[in-house]
N, C-alpha and C positions, 0 to 999 in steps of 0.2 A: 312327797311332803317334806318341806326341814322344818325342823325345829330351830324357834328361836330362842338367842343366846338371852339369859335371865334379865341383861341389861336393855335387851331391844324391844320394843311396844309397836304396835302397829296403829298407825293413826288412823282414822276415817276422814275422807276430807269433805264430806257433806255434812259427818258430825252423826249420820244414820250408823249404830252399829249394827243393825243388819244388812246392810247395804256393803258385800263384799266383793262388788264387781271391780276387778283388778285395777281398772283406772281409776277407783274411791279409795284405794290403799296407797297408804306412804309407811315406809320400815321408818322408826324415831328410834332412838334414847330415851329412857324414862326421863332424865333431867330436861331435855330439850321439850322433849312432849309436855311435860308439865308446864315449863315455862313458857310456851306456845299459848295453852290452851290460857293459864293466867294472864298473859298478855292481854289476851283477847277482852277477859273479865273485866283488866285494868284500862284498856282505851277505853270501852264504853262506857265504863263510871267517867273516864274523865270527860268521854265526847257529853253525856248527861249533865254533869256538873258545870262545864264550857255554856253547854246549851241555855242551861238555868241562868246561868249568871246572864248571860247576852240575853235570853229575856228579860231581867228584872231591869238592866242598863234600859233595853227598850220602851217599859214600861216609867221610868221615872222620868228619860227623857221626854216622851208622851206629856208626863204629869207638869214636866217645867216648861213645855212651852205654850201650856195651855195657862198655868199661872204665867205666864209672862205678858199673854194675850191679855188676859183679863187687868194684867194690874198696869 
C-alpha cells in the first residue's frame, strides 16, 4: 500500500467513489482536481445558459415570422 502525499487526491473518473477499479482511478492535485471538477460545473451552467438563449432567439424568431405573415 503507499501512502498518498497530503497534496495528492485521487480522482474517480466515473465520478462512483466506490468504484475503485484501477482503471477508474487517476492520482490529481487538490488544486487541479478542484479545478477539474469546477470546470465541469462551469461548462454546463454555460452549455444551459447557451441553450436557453438559442431557444428564446428560436422562439421569437418563430414569433416574427409569423407576424410578418400576418401583416
Amino acid at each position: 500500500m503507499v501512502k498518498l502525499e497530503s497534496f495528492e487526491v485521487v480522482h474517480h473518473k466515473n465520478g462512483v467513489r466506490t468504484d475503485n477499479r484501477l482503471e477508474n482511478l487517476e492520482l490529481s492535485v487538490a488544486g487541479a482536481h478542484h479545478k477539474e471538477h469546477s470546470k465541469g460545473y462551469v461548462d454546463g451552467f454555460n452549455k444551459g445558459y447557451t441553450d436557453g438563449l438559442s431557444k428564446r432567439i428560436r422562439e421569437l424568431e418563430e414569433r416574427l415570422q409569423k407576424y410578418e405573415t400576418v401583416t
